[in-house]
ZAMARGU-4260 file (C-alpha; in steps of 0.2 Angstrom, whole numbers, plus 5000, padded with zeros to 4 digits):
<rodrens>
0) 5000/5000/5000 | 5008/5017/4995 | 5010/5027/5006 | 5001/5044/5007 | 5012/5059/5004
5) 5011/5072/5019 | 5003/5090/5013 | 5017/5104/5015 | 5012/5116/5030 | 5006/5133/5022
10) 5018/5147/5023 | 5021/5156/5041 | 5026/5169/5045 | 5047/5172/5048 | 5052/5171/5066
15) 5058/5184/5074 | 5077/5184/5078 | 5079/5177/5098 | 5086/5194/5103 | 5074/5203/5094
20) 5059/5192/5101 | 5053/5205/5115 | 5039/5192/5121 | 5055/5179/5127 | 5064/5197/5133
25) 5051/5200/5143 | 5048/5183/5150 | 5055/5173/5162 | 5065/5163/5153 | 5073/5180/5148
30) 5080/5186/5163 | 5095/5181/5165 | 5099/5191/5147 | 5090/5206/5156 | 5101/5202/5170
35) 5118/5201/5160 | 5110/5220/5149 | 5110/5228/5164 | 5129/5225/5166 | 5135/5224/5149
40) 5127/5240/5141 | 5132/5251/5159 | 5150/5244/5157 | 5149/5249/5136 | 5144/5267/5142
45) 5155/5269/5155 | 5170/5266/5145 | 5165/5274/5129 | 5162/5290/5140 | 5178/5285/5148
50) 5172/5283/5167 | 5185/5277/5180 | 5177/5281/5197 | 5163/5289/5205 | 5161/5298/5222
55) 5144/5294/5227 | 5130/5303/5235 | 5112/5296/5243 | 5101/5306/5251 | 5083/5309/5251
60) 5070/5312/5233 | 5060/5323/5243 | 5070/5338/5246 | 5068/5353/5236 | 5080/5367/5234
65) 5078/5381/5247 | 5074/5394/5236 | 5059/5381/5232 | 5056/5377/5247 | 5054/5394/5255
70) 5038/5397/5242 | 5031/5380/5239 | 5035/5369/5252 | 5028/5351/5246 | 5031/5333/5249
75) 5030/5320/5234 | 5021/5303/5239 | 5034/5292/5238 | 5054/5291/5235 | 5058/5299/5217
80) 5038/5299/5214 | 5031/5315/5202 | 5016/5314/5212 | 5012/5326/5228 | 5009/5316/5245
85) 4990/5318/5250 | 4987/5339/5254 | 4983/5333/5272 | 5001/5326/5275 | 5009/5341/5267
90) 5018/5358/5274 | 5008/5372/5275 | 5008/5384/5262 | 5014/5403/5263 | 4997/5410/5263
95) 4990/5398/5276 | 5003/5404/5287 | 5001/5422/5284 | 4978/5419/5288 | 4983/5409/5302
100) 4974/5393/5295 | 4989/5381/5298 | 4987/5368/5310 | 5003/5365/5322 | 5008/5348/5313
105) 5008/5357/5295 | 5017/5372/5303 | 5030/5359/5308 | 5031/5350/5291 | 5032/5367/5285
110) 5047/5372/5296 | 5057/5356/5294 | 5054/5356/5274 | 5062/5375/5273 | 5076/5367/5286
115) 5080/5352/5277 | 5080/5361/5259 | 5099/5366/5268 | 5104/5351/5262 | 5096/5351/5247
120) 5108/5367/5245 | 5124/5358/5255 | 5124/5342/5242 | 5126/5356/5228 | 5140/5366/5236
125) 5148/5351/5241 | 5145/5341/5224 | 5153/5356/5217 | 5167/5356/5225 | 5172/5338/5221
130) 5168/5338/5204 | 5179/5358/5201 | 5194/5347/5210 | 5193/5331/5201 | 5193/5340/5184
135) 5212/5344/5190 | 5218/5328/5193 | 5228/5321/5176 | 5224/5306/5168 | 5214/5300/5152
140) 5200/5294/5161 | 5188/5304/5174 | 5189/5304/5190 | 5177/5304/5206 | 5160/5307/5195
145) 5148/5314/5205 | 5133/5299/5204 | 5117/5297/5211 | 5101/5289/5212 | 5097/5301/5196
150) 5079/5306/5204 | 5075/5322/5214 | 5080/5331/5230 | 5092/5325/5236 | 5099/5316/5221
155) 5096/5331/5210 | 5106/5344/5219 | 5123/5331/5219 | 5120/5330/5201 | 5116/5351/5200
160) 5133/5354/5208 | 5143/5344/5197 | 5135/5352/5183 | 5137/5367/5186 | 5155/5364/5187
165) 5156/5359/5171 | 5158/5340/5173 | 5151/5324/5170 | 5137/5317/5180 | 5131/5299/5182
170) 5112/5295/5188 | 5108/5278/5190 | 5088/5276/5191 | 5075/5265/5194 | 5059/5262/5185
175) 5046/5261/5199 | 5028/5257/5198 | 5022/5276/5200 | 5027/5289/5189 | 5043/5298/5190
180) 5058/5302/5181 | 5077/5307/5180 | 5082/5324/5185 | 5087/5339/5171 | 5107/5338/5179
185) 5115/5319/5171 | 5125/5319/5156 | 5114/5312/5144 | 5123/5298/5139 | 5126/5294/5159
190) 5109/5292/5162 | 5103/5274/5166 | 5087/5266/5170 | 5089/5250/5179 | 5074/5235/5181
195) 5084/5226/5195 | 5088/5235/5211 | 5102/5223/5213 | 5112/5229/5196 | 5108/5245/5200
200) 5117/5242/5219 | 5131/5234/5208 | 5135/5251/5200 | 5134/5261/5215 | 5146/5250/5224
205) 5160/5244/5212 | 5165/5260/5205 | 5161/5271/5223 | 5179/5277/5230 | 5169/5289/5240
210) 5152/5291/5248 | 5143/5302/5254 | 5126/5301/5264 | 5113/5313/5266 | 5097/5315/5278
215) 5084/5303/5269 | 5074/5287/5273 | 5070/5269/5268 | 5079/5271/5254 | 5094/5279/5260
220) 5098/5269/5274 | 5097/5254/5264 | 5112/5259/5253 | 5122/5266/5266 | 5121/5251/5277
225) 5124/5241/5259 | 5140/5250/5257 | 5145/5250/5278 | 5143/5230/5277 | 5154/5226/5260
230) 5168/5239/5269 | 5167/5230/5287 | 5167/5213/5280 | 5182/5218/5267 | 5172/5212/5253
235) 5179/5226/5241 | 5196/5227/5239 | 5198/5245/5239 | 5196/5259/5254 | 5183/5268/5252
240) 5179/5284/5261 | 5161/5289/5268 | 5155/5304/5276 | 5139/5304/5284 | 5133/5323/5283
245) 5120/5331/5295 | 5125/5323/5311 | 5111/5332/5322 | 5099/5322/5309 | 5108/5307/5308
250) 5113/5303/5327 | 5092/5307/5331 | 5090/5293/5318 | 5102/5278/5323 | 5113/5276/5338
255) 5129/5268/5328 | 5137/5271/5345 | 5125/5260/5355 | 5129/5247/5341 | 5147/5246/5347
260) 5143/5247/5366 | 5129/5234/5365 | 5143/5222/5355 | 5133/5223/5340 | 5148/5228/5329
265) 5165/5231/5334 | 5172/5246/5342 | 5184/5249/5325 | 5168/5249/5314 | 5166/5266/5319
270) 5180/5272/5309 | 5172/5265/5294 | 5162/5284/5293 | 5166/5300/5297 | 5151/5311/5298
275) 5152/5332/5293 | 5142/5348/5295 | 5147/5357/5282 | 5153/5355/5262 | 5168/5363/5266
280) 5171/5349/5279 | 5166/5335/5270 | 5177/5339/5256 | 5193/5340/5267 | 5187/5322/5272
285) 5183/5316/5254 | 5198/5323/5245 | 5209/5319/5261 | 5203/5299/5258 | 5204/5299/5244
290) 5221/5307/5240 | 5228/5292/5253 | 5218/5280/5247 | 5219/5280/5227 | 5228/5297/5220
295) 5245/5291/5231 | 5242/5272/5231 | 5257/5262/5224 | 5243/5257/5208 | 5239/5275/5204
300) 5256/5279/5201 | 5261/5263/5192 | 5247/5270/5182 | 5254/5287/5178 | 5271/5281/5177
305) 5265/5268/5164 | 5251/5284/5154 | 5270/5296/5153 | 5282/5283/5149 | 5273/5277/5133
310) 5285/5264/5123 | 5282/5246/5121 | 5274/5239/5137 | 5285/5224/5145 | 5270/5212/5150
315) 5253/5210/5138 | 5245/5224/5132 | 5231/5232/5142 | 5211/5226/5142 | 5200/5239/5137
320) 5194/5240/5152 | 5210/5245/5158 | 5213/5257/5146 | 5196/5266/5145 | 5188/5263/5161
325) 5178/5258/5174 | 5188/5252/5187 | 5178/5240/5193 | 5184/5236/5211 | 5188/5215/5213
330) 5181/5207/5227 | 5188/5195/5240
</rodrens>
């Protein structure tokens, strides 16, 4: 009996190219390439824009500038958030004041919104000054970046300062479930927008030499305390410097001293921050640490020595990573 001859399958449709197939992107069998994006296309940037390091600052999204905060004193609903918090949580206004219809708690919000727009104008002053001295410093690559979260407040004035010293400006973002968006101060093609909090953490930590920590919340405290806990356990293998500014805010927060007299950490943790009032302070410290740390290390001036020499090289020729940058710290 012959056997019947199977009917060809009509014409389909070409399938997409794997990396162009957004549905397996987007799914969970894609993750681990949306894992590896988040790395590689940071690295491609960072070296193409020829990053070496960053100096980095946290610090609250809700923070406005004084000079905003003195004639409209607002809270956003959430950390980096373009939304207002609800009107009954919010300072109150100047012409609520000036009738006398402001209840003691929005007078207090209003108060401690004009206060801590100071630090709104501290992190730009201070921002400033680190990025006008690093702009100094020799070298193909640049050095100490100002980075931050890339949202607002807090986040916005480190990046305003560095701008308006005429350097590059890193802001590493989130995408979050509520609106909100990356401040007017990155250089564009430093501006990054992470899926995974993790990668984002990555980028902080492995190029920071320097941090510093403004008065925030949740959000804040979880990075600095990410940061203290790789330095303690010597998990980078690099010193890195951290001021802690606004000790009246900070030491009302947390008792890191109780920590240490409770056993809870070791009396020599303590020197793992420093804490500063003022950006004139907090730059001694930052350029003090890291002058000792990195610019007079025995690396940095193989380095140099190495970038003026020139010639033919005595041992294989150079990555590009270590020709162009980042210098991703190892880990032990």
């Amino acid at each position: 009996m012959a056997q019947r001859t199977q009917e060809p399958h009509e014409t389909h449709e070409q399938s997409p190219l794997a990396y162009e197939n957004a549905e397996f992107l987007s799914s969970p069998d894609g993750r681990m390439l949306r894992i590896l994006a988040e790395y590689q296309e940071p690295m491609a940037r960072f070296r193409r824009e020829r990053i070496q390091d960053t100096v980095v600052f946290f610090g609250s999204a809700r923070f406005r500038a004084l000079d905003v905060a003195n004639s409209e004193l607002e809270l956003l609903a959430n950390t980096g958030s373009c939304e207002p918090a609800p009107k009954e949580e919010q300072p109150a206004s100047v012409e609520e004041i000036e009738r006398g219809e402001a209840s003691g708690q929005k007078l207090e919000l209003a108060e401690a919104a004009v206060e801590m727009a100071r630090y709104y104008e501290d992190a730009r002053r201070l921002a400033g000054l680190v990025g006008t001295w690093a702009k100094t410093l020799p070298g193909r690559r640049h050095r100490f970046v100002v980075t931050s979260g890339g949202g607002p407040g807090i986040m916005e004035a480190a990046n305003r300062g560095a701008y308006e010293a005429g350097c590059k400006t890193i802001g590493l973002n989130i995408k979050l479930p509520f609106e909100q968006h990356p401040n007017p101060y990155i250089t564009p093609g430093l501006s990054f927008d992470f899926h995974y909090f993790f990668m984002r953490k990555y980028w902080f930590a492995y190029l920071a030499k320097a941090l510093v920590v403004f008065p925030g919340g949740f959000g804040t405290l979880d990075e600095m305390f990410e940061l203290l806990t790789l330095a303690q356990t010597k998990k980078l293998a690099k010193a890195i410097t951290v001021v802690i500014y606004g000790s009246d805010y900070w030491k009302n927060v947390i008792n890191l001293e109780l920590l240490a007299k409770k056993g809870a950490i070791g009396k020599a943790d303590l020197e793992l921050f420093q804490f500063a009032d003022t950006p004139e302070q907090a730059f001694e410290m930052l350029k003090a640490g890291l002058t000792e740390n990195h610019l007079d290390s025995e690396y940095e001036r193989e380095l140099q020595r190495l970038e003026h020499e020139g010639g033919v090289p005595v041992g294989p020729a150079p990555s590009a990573q270590e020709t162009l940058g980042p210098d991703i710290a190892k880990t032990r």
